[in-house]
DRENNUKE-772383 format. One line per 10 residues: number of its first residue (from 1); for each residue y, z negated, x of N, C-alpha, C, O. Coordinates in nm, 3 decimals. Atoms other than C-alpha are relative to their C-alpha. Layout:
NUM = Y/Z/X/Y/Z/X/Y/Z/X/Y/Z/X | ... .
% end
This chain:
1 = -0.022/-0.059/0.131/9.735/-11.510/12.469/0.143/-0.024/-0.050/0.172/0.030/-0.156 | -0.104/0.098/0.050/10.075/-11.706/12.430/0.094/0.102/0.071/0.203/0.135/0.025 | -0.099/-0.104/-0.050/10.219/-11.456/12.661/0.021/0.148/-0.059/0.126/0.211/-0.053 | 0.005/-0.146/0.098/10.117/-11.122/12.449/0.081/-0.031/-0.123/0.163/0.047/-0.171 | -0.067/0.054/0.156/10.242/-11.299/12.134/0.187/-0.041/0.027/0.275/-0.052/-0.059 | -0.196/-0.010/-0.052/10.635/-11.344/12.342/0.026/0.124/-0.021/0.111/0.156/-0.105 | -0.016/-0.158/-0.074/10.601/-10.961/12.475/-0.046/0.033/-0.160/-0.046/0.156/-0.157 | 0.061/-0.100/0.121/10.472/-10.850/12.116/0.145/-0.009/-0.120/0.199/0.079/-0.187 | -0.143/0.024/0.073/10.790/-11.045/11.939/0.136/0.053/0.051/0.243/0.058/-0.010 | -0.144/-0.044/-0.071/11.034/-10.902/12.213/0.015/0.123/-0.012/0.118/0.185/0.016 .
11 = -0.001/-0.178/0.021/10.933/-10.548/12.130/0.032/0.010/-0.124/0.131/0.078/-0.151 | -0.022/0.009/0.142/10.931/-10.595/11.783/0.138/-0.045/-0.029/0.183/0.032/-0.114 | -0.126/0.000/0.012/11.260/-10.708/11.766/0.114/0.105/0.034/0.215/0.129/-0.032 | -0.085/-0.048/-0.001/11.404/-10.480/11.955/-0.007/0.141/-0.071/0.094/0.208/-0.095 | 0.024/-0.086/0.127/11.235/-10.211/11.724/0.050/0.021/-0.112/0.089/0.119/-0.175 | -0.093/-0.013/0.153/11.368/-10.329/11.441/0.164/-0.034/0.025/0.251/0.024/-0.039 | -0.112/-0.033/-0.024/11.664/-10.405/11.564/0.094/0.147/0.057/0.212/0.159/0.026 | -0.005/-0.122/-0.025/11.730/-10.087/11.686/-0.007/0.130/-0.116/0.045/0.241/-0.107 | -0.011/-0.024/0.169/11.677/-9.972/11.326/0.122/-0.016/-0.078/0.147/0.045/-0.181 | -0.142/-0.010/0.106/11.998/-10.045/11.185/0.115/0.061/0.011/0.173/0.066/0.119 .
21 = -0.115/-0.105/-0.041/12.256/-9.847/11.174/0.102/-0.079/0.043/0.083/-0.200/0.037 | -0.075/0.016/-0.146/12.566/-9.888/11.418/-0.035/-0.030/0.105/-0.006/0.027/0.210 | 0.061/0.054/-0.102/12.373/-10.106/11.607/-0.120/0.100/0.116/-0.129/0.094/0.238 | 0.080/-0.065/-0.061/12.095/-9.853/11.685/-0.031/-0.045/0.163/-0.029/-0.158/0.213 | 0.052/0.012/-0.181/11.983/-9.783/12.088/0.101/-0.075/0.053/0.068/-0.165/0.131 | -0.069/0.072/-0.124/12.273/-9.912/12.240/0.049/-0.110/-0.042/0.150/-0.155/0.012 | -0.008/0.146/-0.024/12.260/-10.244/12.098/-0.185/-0.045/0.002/-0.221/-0.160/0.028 | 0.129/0.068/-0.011/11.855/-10.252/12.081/-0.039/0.045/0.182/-0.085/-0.046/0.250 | 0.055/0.046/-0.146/11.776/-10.155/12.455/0.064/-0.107/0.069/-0.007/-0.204/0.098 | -0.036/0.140/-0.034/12.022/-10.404/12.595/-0.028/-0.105/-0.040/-0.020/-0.196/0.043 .
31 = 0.049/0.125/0.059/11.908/-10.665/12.375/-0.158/-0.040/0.061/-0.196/-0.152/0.095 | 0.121/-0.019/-0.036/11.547/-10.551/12.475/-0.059/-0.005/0.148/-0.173/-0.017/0.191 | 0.031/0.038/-0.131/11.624/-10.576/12.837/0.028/-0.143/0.046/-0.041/-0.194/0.134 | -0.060/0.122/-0.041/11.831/-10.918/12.853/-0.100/-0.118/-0.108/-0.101/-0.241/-0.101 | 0.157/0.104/0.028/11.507/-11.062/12.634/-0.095/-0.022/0.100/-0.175/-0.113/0.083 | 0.076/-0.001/-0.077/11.329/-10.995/12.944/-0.111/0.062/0.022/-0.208/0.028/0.090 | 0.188/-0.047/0.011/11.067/-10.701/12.834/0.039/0.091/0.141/0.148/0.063/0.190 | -0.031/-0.095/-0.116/11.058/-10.410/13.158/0.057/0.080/-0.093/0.057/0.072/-0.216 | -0.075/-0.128/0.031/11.241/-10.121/13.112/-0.020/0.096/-0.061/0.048/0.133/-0.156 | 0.144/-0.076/0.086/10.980/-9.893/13.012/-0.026/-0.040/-0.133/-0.027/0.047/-0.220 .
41 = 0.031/0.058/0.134/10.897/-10.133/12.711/0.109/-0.016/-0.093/0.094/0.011/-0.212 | -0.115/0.008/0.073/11.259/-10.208/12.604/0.053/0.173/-0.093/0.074/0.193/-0.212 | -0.022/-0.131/0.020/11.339/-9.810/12.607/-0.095/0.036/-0.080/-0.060/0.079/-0.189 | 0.066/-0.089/0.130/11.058/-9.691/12.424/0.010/-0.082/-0.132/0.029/-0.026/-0.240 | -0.054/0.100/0.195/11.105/-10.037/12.112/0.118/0.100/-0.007/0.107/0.185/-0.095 | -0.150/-0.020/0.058/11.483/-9.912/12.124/-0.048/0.146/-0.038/-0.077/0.148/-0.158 | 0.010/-0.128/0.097/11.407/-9.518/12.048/-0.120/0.000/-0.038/-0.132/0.112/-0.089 | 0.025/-0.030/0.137/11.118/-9.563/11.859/0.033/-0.031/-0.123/-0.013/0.031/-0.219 | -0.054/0.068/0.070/11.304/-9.782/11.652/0.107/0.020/-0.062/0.148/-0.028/-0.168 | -0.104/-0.091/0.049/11.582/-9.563/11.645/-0.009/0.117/-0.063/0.061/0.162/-0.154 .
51 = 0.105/-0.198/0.047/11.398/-9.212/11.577/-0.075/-0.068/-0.127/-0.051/-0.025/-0.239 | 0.101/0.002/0.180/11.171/-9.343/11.281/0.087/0.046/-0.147/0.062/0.140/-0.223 | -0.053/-0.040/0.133/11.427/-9.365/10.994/0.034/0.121/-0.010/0.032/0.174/-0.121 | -0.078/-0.140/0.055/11.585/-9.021/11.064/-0.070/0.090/-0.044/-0.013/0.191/-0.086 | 0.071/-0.152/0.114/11.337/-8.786/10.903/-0.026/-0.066/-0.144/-0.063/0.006/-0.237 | -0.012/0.063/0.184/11.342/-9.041/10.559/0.162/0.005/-0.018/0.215/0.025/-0.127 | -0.138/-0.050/0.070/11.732/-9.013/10.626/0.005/0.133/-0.087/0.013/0.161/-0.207 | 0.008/-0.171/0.014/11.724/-8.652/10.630/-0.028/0.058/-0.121/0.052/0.115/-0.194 | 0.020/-0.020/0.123/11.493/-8.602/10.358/0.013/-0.076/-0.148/-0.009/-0.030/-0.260 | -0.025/0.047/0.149/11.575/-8.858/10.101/0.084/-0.105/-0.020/0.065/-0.200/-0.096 .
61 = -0.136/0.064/0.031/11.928/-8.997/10.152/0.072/0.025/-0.065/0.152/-0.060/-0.105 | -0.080/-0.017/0.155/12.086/-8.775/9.877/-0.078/-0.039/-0.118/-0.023/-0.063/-0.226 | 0.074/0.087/0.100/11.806/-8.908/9.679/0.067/-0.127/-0.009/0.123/-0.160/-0.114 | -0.054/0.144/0.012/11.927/-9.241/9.743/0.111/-0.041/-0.049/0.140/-0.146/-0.108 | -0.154/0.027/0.048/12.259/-9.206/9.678/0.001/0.054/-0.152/0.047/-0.024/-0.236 | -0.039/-0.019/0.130/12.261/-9.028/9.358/-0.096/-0.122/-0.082/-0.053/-0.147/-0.194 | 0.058/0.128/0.066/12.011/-9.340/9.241/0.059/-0.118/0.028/0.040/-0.208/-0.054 | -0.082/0.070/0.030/12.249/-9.561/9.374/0.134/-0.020/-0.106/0.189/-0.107/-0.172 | -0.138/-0.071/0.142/12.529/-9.395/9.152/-0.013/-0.049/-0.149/0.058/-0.112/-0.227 | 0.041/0.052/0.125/12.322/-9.424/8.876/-0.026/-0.115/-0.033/0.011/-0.147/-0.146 .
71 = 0.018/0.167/0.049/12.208/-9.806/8.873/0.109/-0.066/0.053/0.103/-0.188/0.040 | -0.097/0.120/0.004/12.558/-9.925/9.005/0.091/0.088/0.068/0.091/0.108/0.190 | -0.161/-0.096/0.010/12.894/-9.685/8.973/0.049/-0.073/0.122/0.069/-0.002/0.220 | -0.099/0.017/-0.086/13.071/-9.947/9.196/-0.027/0.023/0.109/0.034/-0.043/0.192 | 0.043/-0.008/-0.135/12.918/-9.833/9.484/0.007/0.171/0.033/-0.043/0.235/0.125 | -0.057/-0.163/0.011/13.047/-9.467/9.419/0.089/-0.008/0.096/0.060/0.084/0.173 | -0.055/-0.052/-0.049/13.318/-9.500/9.619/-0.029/-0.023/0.167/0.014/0.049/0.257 | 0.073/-0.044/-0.151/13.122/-9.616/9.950/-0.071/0.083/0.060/-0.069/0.113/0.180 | 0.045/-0.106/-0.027/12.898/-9.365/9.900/0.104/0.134/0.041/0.114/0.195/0.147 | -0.114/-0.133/-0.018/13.164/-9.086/9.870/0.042/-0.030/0.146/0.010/0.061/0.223 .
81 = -0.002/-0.001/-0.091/13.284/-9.236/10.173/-0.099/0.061/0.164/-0.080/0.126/0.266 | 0.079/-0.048/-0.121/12.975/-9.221/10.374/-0.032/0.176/-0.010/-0.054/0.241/0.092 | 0.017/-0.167/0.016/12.926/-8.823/10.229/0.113/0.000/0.062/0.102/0.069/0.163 | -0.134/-0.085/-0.115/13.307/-8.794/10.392/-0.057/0.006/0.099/-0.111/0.102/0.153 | 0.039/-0.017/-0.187/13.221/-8.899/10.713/-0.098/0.062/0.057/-0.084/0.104/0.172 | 0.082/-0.073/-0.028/12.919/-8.744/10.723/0.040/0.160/0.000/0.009/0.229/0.097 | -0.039/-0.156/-0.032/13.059/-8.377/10.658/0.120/0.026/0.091/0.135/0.133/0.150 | -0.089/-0.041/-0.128/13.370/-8.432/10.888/-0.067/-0.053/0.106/0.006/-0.080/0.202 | 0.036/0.027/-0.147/13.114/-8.543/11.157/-0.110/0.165/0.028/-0.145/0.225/0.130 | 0.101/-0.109/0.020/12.883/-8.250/11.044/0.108/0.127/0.044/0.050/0.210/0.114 .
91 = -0.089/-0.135/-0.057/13.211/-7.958/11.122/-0.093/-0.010/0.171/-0.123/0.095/0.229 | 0.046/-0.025/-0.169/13.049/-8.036/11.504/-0.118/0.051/-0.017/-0.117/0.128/0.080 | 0.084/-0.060/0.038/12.734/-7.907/11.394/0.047/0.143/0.006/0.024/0.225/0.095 | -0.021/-0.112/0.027/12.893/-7.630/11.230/0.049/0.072/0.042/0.051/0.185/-0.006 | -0.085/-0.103/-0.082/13.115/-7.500/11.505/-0.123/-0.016/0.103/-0.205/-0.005/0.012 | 0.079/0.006/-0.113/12.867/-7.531/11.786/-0.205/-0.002/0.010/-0.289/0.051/0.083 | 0.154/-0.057/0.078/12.506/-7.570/11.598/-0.060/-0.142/0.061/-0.013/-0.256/0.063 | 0.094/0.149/-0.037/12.232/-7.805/11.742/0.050/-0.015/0.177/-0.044/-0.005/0.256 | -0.060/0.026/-0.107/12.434/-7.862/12.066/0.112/-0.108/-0.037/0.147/-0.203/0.032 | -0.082/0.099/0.053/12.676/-8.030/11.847/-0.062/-0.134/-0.035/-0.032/-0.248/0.001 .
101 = 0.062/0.080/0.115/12.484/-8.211/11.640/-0.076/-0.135/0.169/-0.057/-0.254/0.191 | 0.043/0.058/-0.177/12.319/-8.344/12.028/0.090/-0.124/0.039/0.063/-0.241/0.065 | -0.080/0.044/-0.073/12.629/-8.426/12.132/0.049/-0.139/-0.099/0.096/-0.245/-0.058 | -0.072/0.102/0.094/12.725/-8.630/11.806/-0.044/-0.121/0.041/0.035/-0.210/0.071 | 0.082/0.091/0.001/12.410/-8.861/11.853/0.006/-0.074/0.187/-0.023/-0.186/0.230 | 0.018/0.069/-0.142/12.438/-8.908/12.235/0.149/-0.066/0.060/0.174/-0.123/0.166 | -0.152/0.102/-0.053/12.788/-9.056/12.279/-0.023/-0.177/-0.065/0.004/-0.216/-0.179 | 0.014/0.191/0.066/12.716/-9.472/12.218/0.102/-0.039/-0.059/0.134/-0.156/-0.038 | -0.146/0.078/0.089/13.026/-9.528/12.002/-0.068/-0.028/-0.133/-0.169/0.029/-0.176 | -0.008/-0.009/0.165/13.045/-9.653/11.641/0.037/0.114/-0.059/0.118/0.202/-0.028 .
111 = -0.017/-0.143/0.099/13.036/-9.409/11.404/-0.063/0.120/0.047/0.002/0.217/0.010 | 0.059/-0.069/-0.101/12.812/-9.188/11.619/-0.159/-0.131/0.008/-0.165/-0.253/-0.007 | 0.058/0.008/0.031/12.449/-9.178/11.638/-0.111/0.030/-0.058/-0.108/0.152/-0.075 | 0.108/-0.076/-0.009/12.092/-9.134/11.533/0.014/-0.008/-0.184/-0.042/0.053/-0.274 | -0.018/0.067/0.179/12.194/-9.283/11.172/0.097/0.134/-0.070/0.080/0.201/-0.172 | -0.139/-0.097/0.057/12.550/-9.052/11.167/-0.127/0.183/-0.013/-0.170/0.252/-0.106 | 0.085/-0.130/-0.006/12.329/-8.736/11.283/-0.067/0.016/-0.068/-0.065/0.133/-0.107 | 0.085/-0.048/0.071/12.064/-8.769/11.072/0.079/-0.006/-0.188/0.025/0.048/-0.285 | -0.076/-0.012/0.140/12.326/-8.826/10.739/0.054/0.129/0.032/0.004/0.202/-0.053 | -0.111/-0.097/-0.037/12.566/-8.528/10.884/-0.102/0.109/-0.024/-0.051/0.214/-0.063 .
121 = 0.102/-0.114/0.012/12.218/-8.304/10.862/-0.039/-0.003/-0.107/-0.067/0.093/-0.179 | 0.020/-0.044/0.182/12.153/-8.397/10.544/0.059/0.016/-0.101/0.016/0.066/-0.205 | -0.085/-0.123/0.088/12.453/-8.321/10.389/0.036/0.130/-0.010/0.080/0.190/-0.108 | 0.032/-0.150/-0.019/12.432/-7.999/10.518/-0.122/0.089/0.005/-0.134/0.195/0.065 | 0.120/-0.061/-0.018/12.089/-7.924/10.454/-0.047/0.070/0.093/-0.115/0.173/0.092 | 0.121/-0.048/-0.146/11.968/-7.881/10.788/-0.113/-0.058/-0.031/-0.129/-0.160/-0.098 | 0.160/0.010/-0.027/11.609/-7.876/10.841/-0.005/-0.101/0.066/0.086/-0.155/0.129 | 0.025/0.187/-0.095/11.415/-8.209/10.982/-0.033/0.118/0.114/-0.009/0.082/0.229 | 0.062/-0.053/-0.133/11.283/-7.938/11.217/0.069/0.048/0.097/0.037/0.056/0.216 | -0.142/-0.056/-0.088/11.646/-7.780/11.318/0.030/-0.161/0.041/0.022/-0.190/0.161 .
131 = -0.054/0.116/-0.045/11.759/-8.144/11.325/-0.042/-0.088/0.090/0.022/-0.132/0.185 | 0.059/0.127/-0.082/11.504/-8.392/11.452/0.005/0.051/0.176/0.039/-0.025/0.267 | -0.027/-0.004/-0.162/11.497/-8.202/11.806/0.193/-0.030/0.085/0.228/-0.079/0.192 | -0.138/0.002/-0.026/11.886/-8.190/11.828/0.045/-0.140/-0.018/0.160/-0.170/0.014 | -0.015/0.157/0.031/11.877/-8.564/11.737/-0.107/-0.075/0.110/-0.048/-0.175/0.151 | 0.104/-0.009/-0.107/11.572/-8.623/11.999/0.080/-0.006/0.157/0.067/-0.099/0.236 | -0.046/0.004/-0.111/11.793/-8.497/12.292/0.102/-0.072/-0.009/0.163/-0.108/0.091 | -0.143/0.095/-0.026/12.072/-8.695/12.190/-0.009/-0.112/0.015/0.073/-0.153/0.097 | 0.012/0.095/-0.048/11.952/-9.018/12.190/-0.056/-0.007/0.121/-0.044/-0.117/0.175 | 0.075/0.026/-0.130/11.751/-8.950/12.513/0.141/-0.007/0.124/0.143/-0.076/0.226 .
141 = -0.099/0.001/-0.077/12.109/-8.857/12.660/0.097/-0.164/-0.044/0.168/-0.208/0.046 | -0.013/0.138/0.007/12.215/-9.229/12.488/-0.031/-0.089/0.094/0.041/-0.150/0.173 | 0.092/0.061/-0.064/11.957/-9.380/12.625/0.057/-0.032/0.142/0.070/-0.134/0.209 | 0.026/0.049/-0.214/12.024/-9.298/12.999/0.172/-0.046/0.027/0.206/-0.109/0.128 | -0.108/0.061/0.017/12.383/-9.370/12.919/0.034/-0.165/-0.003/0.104/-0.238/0.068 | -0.056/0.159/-0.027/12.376/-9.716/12.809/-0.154/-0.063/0.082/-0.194/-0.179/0.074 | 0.109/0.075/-0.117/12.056/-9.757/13.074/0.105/-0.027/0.112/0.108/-0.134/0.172 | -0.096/-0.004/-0.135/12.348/-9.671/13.347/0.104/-0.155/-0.053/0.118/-0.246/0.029 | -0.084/0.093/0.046/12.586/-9.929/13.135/-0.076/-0.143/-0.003/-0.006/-0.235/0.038 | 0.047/0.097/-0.029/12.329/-10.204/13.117/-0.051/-0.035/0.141/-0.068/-0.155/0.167 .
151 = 0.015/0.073/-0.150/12.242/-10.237/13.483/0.097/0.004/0.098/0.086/-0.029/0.216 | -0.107/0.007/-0.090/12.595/-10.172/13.579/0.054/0.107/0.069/0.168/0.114/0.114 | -0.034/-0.135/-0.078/12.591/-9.841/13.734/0.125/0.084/-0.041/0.191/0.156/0.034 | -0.138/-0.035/0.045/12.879/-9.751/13.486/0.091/-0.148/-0.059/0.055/-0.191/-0.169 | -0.095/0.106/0.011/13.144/-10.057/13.465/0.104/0.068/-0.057/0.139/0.184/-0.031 | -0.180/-0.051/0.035/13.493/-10.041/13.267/0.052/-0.121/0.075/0.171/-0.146/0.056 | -0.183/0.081/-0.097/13.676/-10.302/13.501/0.087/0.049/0.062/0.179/-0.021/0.105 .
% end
């Protein structure tokens, strides 16, 4: 029983870890593999863990922000920030469509993402239904990205 209760905390972590923005998939599957769960188990904690928030981004992150506005101004100008970055990450959307929007979420950099994608769609009122698939293939193309980067198959030395 002592062993379900390791394997139940190593998933769960990397679930929620995998939940936060920058960090997302390609710091929760590596974390999720070098805890020691299989591969299979790490990969599905890291994107379900990554995929959950983006349809409450989507639909109720300009909610959030204009209620942040309202109970505390000084936080106007991070917000404004994150609406910048979100509509100059959202032009890739808008020149190319849900191929863009793909491509935003499946490159593992900062600033890029399942977090950026699903803000960049909701300042542009895309649909969860245009979005969530175009956000779907992009982390799956993440995924096998930093799968190749965690077992080495892609090295920068």
């Amino acid at each position: 029983m002592q062993w379900l209760t390791a394997i139940l905390s190593k998933v769960l972590a990397t679930f929620f870890l995998s939940m936060v923005p920058v960090i997302e998939l390609r710091g929760g599957l590596p974390y999720g593999i070098a805890q020691g769960l299989n591969y299979p188990m790490a990969l599905f904690a890291a994107m379900l863990g990554n995929l959950l928030p983006v349809p409450f981004v989507i639909a109720y992150i300009r909610r959030v922000f204009a209620w942040l506005r309202g109970h505390n101004p000084r936080l106007d100008s991070v917000i404004a920030a994150l609406e910048r970055k979100a509509h100059l990450k959202g032009r890739v959307f808008q020149k190319y469509g849900a191929l863009g929007l793909c491509l935003l979420v499946a490159i593992p950099l900062p600033g890029t993402g399942a977090w950026t994608g699903a803000l960049a769609a909701a300042m542009l009122d895309i649909r969860i239904s245009r979005a969530f698939p175009a956000i779907f293939c992009g982390l799956c193309i993440a995924a096998a990205i930093m799968t190749a980067i965690t077992f080495g198959v892609i090295q920068f030395t």
